[in-house]
C-alpha positions in Angstrom: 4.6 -20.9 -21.0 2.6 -22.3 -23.9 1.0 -19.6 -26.4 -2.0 -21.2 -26.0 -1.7 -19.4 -22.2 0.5 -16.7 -22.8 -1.3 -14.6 -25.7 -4.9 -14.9 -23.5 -2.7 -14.1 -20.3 -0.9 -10.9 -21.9 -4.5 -10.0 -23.2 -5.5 -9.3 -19.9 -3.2 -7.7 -18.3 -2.6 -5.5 -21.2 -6.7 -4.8 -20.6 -6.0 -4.2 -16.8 -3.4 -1.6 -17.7 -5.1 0.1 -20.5 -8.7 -0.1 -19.7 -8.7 -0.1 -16.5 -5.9 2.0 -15.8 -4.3 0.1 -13.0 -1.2 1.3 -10.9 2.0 -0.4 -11.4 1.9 -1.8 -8.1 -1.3 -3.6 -8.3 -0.6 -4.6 -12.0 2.3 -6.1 -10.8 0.7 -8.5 -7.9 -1.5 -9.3 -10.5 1.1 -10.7 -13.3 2.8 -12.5 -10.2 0.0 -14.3 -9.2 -1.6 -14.8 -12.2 1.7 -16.2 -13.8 2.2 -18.8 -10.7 -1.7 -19.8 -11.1 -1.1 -20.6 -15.2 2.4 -22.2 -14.5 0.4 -24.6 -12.1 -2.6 -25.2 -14.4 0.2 -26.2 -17.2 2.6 -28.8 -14.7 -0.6 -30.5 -14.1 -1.1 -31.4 -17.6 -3.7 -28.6 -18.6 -3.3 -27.6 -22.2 -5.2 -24.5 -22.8 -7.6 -22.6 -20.5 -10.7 -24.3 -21.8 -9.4 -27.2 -20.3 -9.8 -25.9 -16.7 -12.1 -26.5 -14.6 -13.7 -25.7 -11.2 -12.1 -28.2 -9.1 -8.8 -28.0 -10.9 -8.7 -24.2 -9.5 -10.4 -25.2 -6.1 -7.1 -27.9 -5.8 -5.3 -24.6 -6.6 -6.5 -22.4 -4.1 -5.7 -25.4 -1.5 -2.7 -26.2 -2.5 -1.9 -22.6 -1.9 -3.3 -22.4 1.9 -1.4 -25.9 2.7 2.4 -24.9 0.7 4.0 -27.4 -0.8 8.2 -28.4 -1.6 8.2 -25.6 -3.7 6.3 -22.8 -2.0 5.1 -22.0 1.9 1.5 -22.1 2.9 0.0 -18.3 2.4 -2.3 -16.7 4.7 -6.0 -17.0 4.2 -6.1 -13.0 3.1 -3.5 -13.9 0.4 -4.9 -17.0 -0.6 -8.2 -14.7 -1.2 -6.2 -12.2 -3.1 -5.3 -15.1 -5.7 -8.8 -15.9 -5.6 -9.8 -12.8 -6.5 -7.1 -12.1 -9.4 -8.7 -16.1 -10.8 -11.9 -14.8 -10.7 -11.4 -11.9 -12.5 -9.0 -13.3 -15.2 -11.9 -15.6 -15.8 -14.3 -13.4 -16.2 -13.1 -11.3 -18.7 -11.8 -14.5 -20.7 -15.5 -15.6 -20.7 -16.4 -12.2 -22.7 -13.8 -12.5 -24.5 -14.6 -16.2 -25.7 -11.4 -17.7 -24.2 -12.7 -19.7 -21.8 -16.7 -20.6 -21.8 -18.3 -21.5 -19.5 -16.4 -20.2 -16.8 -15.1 -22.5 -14.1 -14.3 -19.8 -12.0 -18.0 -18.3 -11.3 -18.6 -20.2 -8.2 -15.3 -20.1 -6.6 -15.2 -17.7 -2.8 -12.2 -16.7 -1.7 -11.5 -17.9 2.2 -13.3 -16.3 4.9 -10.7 -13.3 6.4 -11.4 -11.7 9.7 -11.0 -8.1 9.8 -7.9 -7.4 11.0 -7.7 -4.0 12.9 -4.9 -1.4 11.9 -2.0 -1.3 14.0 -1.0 2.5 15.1 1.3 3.7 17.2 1.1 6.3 19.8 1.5 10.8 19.2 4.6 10.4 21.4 6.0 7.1 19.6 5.6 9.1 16.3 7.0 12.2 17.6 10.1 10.3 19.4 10.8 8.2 15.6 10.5 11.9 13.9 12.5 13.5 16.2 15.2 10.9 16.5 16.6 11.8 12.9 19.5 14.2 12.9 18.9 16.9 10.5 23.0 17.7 10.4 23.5 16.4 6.5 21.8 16.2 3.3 20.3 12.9 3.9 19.0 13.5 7.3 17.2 16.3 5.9 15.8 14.0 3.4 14.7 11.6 5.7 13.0 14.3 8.4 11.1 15.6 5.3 10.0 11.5 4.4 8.7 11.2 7.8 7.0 14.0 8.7 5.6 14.2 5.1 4.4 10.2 5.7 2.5 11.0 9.3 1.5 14.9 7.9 -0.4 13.3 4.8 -1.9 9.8 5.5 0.1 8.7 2.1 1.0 5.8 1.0 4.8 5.1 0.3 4.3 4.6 -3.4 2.2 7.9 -3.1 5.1 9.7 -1.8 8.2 8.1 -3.5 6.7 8.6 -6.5 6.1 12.4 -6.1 7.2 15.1 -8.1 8.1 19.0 -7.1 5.6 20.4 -9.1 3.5 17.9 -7.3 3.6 20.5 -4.3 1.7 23.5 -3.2 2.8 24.8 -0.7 3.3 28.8 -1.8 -0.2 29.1 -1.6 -2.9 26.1 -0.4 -0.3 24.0 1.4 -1.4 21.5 -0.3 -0.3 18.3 -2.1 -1.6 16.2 -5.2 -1.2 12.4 -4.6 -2.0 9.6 -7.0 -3.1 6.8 -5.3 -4.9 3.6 -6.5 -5.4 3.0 -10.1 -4.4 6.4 -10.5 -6.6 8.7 -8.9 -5.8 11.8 -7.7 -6.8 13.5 -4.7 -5.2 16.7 -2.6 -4.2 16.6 1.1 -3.2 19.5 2.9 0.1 19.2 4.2 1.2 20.0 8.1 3.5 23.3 9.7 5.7 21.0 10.6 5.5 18.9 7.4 5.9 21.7 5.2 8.8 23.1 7.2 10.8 20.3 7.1 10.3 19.1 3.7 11.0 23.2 2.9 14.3 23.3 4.2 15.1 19.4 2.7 14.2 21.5 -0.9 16.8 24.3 -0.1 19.7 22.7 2.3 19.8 19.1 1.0 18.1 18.3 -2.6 20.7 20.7 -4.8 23.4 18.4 -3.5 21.9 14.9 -4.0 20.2 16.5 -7.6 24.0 17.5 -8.3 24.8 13.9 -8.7 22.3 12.5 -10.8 21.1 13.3 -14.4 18.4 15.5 -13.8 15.0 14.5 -12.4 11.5 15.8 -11.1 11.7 13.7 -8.3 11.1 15.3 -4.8 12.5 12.6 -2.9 16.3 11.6 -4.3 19.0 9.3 -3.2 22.1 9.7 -3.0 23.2 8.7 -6.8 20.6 11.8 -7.4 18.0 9.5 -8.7 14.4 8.9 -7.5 14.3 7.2 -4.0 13.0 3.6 -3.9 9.7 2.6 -1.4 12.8 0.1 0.3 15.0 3.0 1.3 12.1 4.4 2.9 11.5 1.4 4.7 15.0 0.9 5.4 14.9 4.6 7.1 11.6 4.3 8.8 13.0 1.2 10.7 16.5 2.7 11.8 14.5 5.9 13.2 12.2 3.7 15.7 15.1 1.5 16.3 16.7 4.9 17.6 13.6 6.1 19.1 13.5 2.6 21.4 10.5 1.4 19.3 10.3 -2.3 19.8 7.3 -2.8 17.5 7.4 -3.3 14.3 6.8 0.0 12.5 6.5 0.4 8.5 5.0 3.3 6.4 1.7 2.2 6.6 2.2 2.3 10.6 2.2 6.0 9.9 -1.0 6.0 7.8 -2.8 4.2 10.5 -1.5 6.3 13.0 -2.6 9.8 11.1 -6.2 8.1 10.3 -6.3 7.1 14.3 -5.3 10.0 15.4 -7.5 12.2 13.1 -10.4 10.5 14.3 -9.5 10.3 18.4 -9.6 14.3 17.8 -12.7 14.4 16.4 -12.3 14.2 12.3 -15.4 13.0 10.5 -15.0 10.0 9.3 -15.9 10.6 5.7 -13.6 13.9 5.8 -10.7 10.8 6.8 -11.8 8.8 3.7 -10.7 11.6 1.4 -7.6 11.8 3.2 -6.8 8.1 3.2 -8.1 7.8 -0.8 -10.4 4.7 -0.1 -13.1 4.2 -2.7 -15.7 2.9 0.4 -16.0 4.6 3.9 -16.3 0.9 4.4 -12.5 0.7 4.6 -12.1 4.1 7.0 -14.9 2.8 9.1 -12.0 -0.2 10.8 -10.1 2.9 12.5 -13.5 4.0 14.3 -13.3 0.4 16.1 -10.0 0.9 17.2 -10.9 4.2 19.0 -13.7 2.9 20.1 -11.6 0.2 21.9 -9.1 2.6 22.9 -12.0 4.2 24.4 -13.4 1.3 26.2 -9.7 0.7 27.6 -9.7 3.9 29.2 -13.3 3.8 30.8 -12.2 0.3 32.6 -9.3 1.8 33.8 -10.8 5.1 35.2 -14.2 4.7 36.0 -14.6 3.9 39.9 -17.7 1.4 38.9 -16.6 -0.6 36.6 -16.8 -3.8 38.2 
């Protein structure tokens, strides 16, 4: 990358660290897509980011939906989230007096439909939980993972990136997560949550802390080090695939199975946006459709006058 990209480009993301305060995560999709986007711009023969312009980046964006030798097509909600991270980028280069005018003002991302969540069923999650053996150190681990996933509504770099003192459960039962750019909220955490991450703290983490260097981390693997979101994965799939799950379930499957099934027993919806950290009940709002359909499914099949 020429200098004439790569000083602006570190600029920004340096000011979507600092200033903004980012999480890793999100920083990271950023510097990905926003590296692939200024690569492009320079293999077409664009010298400098005043040289860009609004249909070189509307090429761009179609290029990305139709793939090419080099890279498949993306789907339109991806191709939206590189929209988004050009937009952006542009912007703040325009303050800055990079890049004026701004190509990028009157680009729109692609029209996405709202996809619902996907959750599974209270039995489904109770059969994954239960189908972990709770005999050694790392089945203790993972009981704790699981229950501690569908107990809290957290998200996997939420919980892989908690700390012991992060917990408390002595007196509130409570937890303090750091979700999004940051931000902290506290959850209460479950009986059966509590219990099991409990006895993972006294029957299983001295033995896996034993063989690392000494860290904070609750969750540890078996080197003793912090536990990566892909072990989680990794351990999430091998407990439905035991419980005769044939849907694909993730970590997030969890977290839109505890917002579901918060608000099929009656949760407000706003008291499910705290949970969840979303910054608009806009987001928390999707699970009231899918109760509402669950709902609807039930009335067709039970009501004698349906039809």
């Amino acid at each position: 990358m020429s200098d004439q990209f790569e000083t602006p480009l570190k600029r920004y993301l340096q000011h979507l660290a600092i200033e903004r305060g980012l999480a890793e995560n999100t920083l990271a999709s950023y510097r990905r897509d926003l590296l692939r986007y200024v690569d492009t711009m320079q293999a077409a023969g664009v010298e400098q980011p005043q040289k860009i312009t609004e249909l070189a980046i509307s090429g761009y964006l179609q290029d990305l939906s139709r793939g090419n030798e080099k890279h498949k097509a993306l789907s339109a909600r991806s191709v939206a989230r590189h929209s988004v991270a050009i937009r952006q980028l542009h912007k703040y280069w325009e303050l800055e007096g990079i890049c004026v005018p701004n190509p990028a003002r009157e680009i729109q991302p692609p029209a996405i439909g709202q996809s619902l969540p996907k959750a599974i069923s209270i039995d489904q999650v109770t059969s994954i939980l239960e189908s972990v053996s709770i005999e050694t150190p790392a089945g203790l681990r993972d009981r704790a993972i699981l229950e501690f996933l569908y107990s809290t509504g957290a998200r996997i770099s939420e919980v892989v990136d908690l700390d012991v003192d992060d917990l408390h459960f002595a007196q509130d039962a409570v937890v303090r997560l750091f979700g999004k750019g940051s931000k902290e909220r506290v959850v209460p955490v479950g009986g059966y949550a509590q219990r099991a991450v409990s006895d993972y703290l006294v029957r299983a983490r001295p033995s896996l802390a034993a063989k690392g260097k000494g860290t904070p981390a609750l969750f540890l693997n078996q080197r003793g080090g912090r536990l990566s979101r892909q072990s989680v994965w990794l351990l999430l799939s091998k407990a439905a695939e035991r419980a005769g799950i044939t849907t694909e379930v993730s970590p997030h499957t969890l977290r839109h199975s505890f917002a579901t099934h918060l608000l099929e027993g009656g949760a407000d919806v706003r008291v499910v946006q705290e949970l969840l950290g979303h910054a608009s009940v806009t987001t928390t709002q999707i699970y009231t459709k899918v109760t509402v359909d669950s709902l609807r499914e039930a009335y067709q099949l039970a009501h004698p006058r349906v039809n």
